[in-house]
C-alpha positions as CSV (number, residue, x, y, z in Angstrom):
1,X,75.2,177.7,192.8
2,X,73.3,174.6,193.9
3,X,69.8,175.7,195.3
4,X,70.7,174.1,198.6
5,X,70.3,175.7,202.0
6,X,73.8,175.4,203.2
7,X,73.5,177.7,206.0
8,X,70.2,176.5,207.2
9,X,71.2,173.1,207.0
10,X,74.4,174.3,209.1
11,X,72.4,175.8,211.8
12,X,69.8,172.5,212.0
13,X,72.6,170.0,212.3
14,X,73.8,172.6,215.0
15,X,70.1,172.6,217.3
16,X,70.6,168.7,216.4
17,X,67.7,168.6,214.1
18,X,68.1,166.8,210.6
19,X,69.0,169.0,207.8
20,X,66.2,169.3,205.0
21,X,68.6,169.2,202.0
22,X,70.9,166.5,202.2
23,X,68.8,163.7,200.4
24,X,67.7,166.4,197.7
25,X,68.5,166.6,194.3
26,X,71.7,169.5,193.7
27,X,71.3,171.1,190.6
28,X,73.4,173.6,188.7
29,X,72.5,177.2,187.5
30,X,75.6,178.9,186.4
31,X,79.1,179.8,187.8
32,X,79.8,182.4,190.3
33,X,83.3,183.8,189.7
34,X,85.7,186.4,191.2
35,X,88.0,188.4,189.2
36,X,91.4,190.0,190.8
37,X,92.1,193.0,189.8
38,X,96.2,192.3,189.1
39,X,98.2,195.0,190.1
40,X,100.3,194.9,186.9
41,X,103.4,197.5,188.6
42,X,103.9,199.9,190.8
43,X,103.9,203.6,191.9
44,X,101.1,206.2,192.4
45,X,97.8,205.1,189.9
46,X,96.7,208.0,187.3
47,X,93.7,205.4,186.2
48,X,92.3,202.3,186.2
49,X,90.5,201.8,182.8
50,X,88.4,199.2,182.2
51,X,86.2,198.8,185.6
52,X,83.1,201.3,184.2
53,X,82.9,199.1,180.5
54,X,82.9,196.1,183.3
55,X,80.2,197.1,185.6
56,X,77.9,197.4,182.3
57,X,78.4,193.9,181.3
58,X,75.2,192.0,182.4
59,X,77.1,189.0,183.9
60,X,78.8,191.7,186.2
61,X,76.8,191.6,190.0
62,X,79.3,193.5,191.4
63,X,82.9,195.5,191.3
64,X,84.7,196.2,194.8
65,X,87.3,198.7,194.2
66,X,89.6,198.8,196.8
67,X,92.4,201.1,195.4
68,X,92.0,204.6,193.5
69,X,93.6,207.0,191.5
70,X,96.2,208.7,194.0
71,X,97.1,205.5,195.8
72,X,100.3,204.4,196.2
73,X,101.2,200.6,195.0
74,X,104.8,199.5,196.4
75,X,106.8,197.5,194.2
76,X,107.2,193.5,194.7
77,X,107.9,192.2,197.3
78,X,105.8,194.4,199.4
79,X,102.0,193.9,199.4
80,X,99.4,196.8,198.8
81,X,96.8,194.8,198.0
82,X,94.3,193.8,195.3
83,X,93.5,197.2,193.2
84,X,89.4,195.5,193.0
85,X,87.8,192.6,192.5
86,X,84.7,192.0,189.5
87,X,81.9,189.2,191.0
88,X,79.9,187.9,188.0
89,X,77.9,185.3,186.7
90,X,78.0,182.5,183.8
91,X,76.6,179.8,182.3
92,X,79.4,177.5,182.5
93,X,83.0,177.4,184.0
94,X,84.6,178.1,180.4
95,X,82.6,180.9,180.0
96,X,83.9,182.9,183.1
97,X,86.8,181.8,181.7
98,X,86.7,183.3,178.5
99,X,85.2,186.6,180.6
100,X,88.4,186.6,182.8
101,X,90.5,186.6,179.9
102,X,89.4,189.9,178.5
103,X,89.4,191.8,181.8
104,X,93.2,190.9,181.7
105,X,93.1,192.4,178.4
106,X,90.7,195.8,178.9
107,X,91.4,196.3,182.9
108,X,94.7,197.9,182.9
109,X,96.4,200.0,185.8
110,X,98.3,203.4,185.0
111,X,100.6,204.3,187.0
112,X,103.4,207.7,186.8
């Protein structure tokens, strides 16, 4: 996150006006990062554990969940696509890091 107006600057350039950010300052507030869900096997899911203790987590703005108990995941090579994904927030790049590390380790698929 840098505080500039991409996409208004994006739609000046494109009504061939100048755009107002490109000679300000960029500063930094945080890291926006995107956590995939891994799929971890395959079969029908009984649970996903570990998405509801995410969602509380303050840094967490968001968890799509694309797959649910009762789907079907097909075994590798074919693709059934990401189980979810977990948007948050943090203060620096090791930090989402760190965060990303311990979904791996409390976000686990169970499948029968």
């Amino acid at each position: 996150m840098t505080g500039a107006d991409f996409t208004g600057d994006t739609f000046r350039i494109a009504m061939g006006q100048e755009p107002l950010g490109w000679n300000d300052p960029v500063w930094h507030r945080g890291t926006g990062a995107m956590y995939f869900v891994p799929v971890g096997g395959s079969g029908r899911i009984t649970k996903i554990a570990g998405l509801s203790e995410a969602a509380a987590d303050p840094r967490v703005d968001r968890i799509v969940q694309l797959l649910h108990p009762g789907d079907r995941i097909l075994p590798y090579p074919e693709y059934s696509g990401y189980p979810g994904f977990v948007f948050s927030r943090h203060d620096s790049y090791e930090d989402a890091e760190q965060f990303h590390d311990a979904l791996d380790e409390s976000v686990v698929i169970h499948y029968e």
